[in-house]
Kinemage of the C-alpha trace (Angstrom):
@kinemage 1
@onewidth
@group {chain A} dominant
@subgroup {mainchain}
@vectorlist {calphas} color= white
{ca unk a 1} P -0.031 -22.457 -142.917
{ca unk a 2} L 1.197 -23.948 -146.106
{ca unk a 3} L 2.412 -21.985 -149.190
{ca unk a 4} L 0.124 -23.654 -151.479
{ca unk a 5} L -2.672 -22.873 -149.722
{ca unk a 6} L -2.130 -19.144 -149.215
{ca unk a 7} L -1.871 -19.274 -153.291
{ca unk a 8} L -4.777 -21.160 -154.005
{ca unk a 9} L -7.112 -18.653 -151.735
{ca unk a 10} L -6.056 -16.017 -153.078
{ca unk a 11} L -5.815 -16.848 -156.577
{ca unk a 12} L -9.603 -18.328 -156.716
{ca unk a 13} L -10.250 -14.712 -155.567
{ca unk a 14} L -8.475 -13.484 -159.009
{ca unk a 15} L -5.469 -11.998 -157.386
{ca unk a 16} L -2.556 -13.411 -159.498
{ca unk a 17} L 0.737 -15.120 -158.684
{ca unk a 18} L 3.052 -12.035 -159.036
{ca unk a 19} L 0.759 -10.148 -156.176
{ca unk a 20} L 0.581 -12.895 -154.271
{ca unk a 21} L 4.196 -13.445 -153.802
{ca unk a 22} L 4.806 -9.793 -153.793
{ca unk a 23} L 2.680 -9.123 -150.328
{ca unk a 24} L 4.388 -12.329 -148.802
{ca unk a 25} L 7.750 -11.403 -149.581
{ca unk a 26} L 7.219 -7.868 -147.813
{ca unk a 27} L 5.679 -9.264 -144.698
{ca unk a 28} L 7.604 -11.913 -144.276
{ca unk a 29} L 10.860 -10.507 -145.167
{ca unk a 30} L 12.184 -13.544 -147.099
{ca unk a 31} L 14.100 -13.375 -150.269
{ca unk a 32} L 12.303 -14.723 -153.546
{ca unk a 33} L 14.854 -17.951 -152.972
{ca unk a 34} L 13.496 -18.414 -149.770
{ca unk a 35} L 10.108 -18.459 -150.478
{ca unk a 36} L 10.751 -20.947 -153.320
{ca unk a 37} L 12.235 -23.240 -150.973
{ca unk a 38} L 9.457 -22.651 -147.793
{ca unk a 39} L 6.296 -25.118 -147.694
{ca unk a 40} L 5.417 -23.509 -144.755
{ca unk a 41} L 4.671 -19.578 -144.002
{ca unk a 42} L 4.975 -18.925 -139.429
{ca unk a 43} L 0.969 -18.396 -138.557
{ca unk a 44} L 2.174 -15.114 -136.906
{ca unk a 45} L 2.608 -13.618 -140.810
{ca unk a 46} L -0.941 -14.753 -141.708
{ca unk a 47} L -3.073 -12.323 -140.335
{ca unk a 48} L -1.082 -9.134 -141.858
{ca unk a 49} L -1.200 -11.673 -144.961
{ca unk a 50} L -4.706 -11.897 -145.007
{ca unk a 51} L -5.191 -7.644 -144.153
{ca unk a 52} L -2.400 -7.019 -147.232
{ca unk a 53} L -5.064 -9.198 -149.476
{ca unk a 54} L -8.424 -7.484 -148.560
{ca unk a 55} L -6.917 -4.244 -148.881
{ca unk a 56} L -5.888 -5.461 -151.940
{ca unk a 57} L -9.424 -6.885 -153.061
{ca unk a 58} L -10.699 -3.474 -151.900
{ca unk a 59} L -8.255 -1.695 -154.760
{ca unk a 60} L -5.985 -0.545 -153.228
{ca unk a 61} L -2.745 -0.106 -155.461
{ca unk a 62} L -0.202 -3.000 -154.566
{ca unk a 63} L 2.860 0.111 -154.249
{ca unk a 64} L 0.913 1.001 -151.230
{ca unk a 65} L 0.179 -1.940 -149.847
{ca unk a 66} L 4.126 -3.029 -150.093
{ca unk a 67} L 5.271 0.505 -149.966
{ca unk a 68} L 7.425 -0.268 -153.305
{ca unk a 69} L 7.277 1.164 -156.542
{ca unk a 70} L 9.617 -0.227 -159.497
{ca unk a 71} L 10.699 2.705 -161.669
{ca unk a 72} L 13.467 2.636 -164.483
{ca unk a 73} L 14.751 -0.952 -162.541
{ca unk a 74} L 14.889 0.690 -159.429
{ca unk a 75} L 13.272 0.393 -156.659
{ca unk a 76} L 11.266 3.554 -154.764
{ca unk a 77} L 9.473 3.099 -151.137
{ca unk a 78} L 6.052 5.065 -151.571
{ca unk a 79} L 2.864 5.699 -149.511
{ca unk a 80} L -0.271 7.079 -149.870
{ca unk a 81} L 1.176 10.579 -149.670
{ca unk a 82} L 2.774 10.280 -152.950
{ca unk a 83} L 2.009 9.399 -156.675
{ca unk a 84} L 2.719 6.199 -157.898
{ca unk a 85} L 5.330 6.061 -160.762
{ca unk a 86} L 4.158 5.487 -163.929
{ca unk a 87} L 6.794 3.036 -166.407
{ca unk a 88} L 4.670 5.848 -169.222
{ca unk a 89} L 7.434 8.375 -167.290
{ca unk a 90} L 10.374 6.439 -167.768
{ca unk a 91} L 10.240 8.317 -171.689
{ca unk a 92} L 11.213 11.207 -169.893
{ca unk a 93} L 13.502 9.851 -168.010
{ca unk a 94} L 15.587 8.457 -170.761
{ca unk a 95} L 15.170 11.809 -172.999
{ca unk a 96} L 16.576 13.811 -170.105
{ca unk a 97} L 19.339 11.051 -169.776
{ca unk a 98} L 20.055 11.432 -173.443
{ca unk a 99} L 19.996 15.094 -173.351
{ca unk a 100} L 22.701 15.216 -170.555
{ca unk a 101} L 24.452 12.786 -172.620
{ca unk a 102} L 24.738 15.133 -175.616
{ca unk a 103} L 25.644 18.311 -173.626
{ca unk a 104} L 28.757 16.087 -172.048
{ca unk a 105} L 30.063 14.753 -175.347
{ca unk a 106} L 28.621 17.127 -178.446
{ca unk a 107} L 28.859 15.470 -181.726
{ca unk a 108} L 31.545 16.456 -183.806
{ca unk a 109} L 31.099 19.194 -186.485
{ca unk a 110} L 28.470 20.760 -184.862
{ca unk a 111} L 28.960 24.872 -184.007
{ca unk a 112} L 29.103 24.197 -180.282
{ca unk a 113} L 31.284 27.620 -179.342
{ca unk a 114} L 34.444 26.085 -177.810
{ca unk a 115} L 35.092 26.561 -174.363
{ca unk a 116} L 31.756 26.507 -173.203
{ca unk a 117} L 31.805 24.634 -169.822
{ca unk a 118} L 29.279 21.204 -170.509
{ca unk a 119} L 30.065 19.898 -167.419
{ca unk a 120} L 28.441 22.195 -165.603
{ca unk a 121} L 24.957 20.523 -165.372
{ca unk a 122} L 22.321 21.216 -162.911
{ca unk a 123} L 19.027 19.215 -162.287
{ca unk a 124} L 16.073 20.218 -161.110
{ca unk a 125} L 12.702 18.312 -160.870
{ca unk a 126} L 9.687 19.884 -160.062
{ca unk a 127} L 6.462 18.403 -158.246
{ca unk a 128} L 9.411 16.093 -157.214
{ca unk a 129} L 6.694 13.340 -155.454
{ca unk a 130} L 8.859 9.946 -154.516
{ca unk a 131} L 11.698 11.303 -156.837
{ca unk a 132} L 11.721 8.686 -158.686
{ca unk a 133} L 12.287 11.157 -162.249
{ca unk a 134} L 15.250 12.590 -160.311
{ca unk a 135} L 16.854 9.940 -158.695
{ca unk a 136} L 16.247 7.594 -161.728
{ca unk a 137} L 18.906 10.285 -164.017
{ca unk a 138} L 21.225 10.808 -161.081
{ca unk a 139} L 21.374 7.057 -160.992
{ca unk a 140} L 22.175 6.255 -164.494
{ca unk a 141} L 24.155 9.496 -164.847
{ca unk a 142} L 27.259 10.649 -163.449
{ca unk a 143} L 27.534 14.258 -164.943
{ca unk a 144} L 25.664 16.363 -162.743
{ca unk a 145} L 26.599 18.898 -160.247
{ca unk a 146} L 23.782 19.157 -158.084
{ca unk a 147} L 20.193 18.782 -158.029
{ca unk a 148} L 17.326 20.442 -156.648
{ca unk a 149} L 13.959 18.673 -155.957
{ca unk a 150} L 11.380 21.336 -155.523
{ca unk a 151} L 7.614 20.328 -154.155
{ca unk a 152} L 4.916 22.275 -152.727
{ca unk a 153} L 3.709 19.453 -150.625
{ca unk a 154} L 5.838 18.594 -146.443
{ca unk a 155} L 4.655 14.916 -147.209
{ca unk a 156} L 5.882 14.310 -150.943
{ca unk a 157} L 9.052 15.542 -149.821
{ca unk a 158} L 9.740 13.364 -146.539
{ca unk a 159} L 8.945 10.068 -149.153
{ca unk a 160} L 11.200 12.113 -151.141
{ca unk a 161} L 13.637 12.070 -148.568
{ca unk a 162} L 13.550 8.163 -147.397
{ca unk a 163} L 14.472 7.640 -151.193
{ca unk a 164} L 17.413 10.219 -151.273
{ca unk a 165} L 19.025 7.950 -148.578
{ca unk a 166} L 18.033 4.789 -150.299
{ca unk a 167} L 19.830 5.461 -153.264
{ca unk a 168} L 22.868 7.500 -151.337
{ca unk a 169} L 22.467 10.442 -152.953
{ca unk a 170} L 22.440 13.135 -149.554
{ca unk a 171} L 25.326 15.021 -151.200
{ca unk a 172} L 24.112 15.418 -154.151
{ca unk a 173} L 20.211 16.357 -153.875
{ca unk a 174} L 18.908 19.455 -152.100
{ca unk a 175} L 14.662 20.102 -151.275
{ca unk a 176} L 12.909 23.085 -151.521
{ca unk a 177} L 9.619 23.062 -150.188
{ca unk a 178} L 7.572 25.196 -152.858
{ca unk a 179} L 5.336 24.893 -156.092
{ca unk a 180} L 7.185 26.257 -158.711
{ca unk a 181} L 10.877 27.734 -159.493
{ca unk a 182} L 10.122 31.141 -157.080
{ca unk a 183} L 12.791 30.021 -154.534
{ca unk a 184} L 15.435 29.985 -157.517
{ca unk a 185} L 14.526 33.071 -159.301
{ca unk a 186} L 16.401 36.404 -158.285
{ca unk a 187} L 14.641 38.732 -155.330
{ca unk a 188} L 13.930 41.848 -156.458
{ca unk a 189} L 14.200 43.085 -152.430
{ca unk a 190} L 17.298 40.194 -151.672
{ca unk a 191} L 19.173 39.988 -154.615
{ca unk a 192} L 20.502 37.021 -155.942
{ca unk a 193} L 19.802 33.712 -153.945
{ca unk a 194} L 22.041 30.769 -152.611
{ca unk a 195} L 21.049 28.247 -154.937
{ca unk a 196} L 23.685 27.464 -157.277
{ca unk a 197} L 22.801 26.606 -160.733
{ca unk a 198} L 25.298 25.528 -163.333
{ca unk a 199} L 25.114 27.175 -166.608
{ca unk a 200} L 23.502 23.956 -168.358
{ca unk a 201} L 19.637 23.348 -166.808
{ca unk a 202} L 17.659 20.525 -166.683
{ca unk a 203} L 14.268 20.774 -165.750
{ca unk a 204} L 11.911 18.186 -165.664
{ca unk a 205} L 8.393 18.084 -164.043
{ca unk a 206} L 5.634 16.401 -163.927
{ca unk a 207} L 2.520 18.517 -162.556
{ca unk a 208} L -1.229 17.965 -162.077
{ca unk a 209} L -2.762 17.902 -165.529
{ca unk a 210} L -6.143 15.916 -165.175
{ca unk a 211} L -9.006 17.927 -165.268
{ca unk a 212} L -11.146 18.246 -162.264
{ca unk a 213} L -13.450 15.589 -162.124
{ca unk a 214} L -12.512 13.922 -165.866
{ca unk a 215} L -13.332 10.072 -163.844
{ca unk a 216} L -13.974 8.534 -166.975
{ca unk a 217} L -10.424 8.518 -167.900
{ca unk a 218} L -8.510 6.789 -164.463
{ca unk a 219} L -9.230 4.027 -162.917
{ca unk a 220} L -10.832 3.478 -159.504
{ca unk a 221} L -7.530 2.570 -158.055
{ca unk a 222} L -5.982 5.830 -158.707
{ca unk a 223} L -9.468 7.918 -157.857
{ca unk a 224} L -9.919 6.600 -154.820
{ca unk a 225} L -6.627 5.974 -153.184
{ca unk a 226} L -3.875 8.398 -154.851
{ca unk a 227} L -3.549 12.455 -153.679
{ca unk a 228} L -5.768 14.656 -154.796
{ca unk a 229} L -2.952 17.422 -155.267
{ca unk a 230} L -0.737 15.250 -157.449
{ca unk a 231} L -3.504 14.393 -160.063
{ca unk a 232} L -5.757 17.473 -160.565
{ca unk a 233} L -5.002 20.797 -162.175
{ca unk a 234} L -7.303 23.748 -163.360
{ca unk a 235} L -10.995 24.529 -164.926
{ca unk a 236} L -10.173 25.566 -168.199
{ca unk a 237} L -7.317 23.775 -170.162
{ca unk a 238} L -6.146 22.223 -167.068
{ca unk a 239} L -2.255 23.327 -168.460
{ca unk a 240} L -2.399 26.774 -166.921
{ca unk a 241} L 0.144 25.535 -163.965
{ca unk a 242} L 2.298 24.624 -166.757
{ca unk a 243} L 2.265 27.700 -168.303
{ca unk a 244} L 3.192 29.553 -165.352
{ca unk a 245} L 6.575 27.115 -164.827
{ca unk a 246} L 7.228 27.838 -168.819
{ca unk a 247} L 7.311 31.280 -168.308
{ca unk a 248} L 9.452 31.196 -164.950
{ca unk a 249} L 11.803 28.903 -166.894
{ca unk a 250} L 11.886 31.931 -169.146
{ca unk a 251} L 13.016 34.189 -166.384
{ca unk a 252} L 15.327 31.684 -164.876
{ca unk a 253} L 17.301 31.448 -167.513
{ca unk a 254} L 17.692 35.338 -168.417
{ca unk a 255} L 18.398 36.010 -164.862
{ca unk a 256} L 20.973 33.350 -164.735
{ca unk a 257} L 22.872 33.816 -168.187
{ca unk a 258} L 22.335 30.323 -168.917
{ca unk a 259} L 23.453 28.377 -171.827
{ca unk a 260} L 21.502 25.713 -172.009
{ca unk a 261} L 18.241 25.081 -170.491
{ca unk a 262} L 15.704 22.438 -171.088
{ca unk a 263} L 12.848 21.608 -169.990
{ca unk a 264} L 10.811 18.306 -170.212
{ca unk a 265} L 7.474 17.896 -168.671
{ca unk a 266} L 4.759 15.359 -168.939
{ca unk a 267} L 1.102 16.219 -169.974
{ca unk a 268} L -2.506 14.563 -170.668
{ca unk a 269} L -3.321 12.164 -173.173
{ca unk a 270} L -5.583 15.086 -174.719
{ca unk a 271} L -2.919 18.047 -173.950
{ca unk a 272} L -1.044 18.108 -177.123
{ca unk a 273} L -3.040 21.015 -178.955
{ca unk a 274} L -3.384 23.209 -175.943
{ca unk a 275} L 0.267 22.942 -175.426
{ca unk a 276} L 1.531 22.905 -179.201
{ca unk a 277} L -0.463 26.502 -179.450
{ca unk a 278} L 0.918 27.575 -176.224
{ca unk a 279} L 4.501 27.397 -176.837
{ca unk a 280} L 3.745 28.132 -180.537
{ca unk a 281} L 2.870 31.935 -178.915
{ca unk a 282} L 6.558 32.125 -177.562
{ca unk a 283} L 8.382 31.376 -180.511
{ca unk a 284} L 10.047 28.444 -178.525
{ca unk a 285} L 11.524 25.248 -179.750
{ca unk a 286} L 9.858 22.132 -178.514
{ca unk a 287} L 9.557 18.156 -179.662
{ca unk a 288} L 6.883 15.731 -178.277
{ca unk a 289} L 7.726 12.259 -177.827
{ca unk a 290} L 5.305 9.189 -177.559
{ca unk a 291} L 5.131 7.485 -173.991
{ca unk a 292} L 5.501 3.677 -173.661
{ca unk a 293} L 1.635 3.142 -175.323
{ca unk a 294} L 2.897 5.516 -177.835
{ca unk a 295} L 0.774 8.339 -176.924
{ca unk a 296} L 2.268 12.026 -177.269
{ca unk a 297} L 2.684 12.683 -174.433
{ca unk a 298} L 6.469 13.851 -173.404
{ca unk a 299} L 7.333 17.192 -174.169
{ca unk a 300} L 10.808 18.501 -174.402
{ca unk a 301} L 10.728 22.117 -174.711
{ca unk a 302} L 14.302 24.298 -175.308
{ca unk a 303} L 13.787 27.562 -173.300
């Protein structure tokens, strides 16, 4: 079937260019070169062609569809099983990066106590999903330890796994199959655990925070097609599961003698107060930044 053709279909159905070429480059397996050059795409891709475009027509999200998700320039496989990244998350991202940045080479003149040991930086993202928050710092930073990816759900964490292995990063990563921090906090009846955490932290998570139900504010892609778990949190001001990770992160770091811990976590466009007047009760330190629409809604929060 010619090129053109498949285009013009398609487009006079309002899918654009970019989508178009997008579903034939997966199913076809050419480069973006070689479909530039092709007048012709083999009749035995058309029929997955044409199933990629209804699906497509029917809204499902193009990362599914393709099983690719572009985060931070990098590219994560993801399924329905997972979220899809959000470039809004990329802010945290780049404040963790920064933050890790700053702990490695302090500014001069500051009262830093010498000696302290700022290499010793450990990662951990929570609600991990396709990784993409983890993998994205790892990626662009070569100062950490280890890292822990912690997620309550068996499916988030074999996408999880597909992108470890992507990006090479098997050494480097470990999974824990839970909701919160519980696996890394001491045992009252074990003891101490195996984990090993360095004495600078950073957390970063990114948990359900819509409110049950609140339709009006997503889009019927994301209602209809994206996990349940990953998007919903509670009744009342839907930041209680935060809450409960603030206050572990609390523990954490008592338990562990840290130095430095920080924690950055993403909330809902209409979060801010509910949060501000949470931490506010805990005498903790805490900036929020504006995501890519410059809404506030990155939080970095020193514990």
């Amino acid at each position: 079937m010619k090129k053109n053709e498949i285009y013009k279909i398609w487009k006079d159905l309002w899918i654009n260019d970019n989508k178009i070429e997008k579903i034939i480059l997966k199913i076809t397996d050419l480069s973006k070169s070689q479909l530039f050059l092709c007048d012709d795409i083999d009749d035995k891709f058309i029929e997955n062609i044409k199933n990629s475009f209804f699906r497509l027509n029917n809204w499902e999200p193009i990362e599914y569809i393709i099983n690719n998700a572009e985060f931070f320039w990098l590219d994560f496989y993801v399924d329905n099983r997972v979220l899809i990244p959000r470039n809004d998350t990329e802010v945290m991202v780049e404040k963790a990066i920064e933050e890790i940045d700053w702990l490695t080479h302090p500014p001069s003149g500051t009262s830093l106590e010498k000696g302290r040991n700022y290499q010793d930086i450990t990662l951990i993202d929570v609600w991990t999903w396709s990784s993409c928050i983890a993998i994205s710092i790892l990626k662009n930073i070569n100062k950490i330890e280890n890292a822990f990816l912690v997620d309550i759900s068996k499916d988030a964490l074999e996408i999880s796994k597909i992108n470890i292995k992507l990006h090479k990063l098997e050494n480097q990563i470990n999974q824990i199959k839970w909701d919160l921090l519980k696996p890394l906090l001491p045992s009252p009846y074990q003891g101490r655990n195996s984990y090993k955490i360095g004495k600078n932290l950073i957390i970063t998570a990114n948990l359900p925070y819509i409110k049950n139900g609140d339709f009006e504010n997503m889009d019927n892609e994301t209602i209809n097609f994206e996990p349940d778990i990953a998007l919903y949190g509670w009744e009342n001001t839907w930041f209680e599961l935060y809450e409960k990770l603030i206050l572990q992160c609390i523990e954490l770091k008592k338990q562990n003698y840290l130095e430095n811990m920080i924690l950055f976590i993403e909330i809902w466009f209409d979060q801010k107060e509910v949060c501000e007047k949470f931490l506010n009760t805990l005498w903790i330190s805490y900036e929020i930044f504006n995501d890519n629409s410059w809404i506030e809604r990155c939080v970095k929060i020193s514990i």
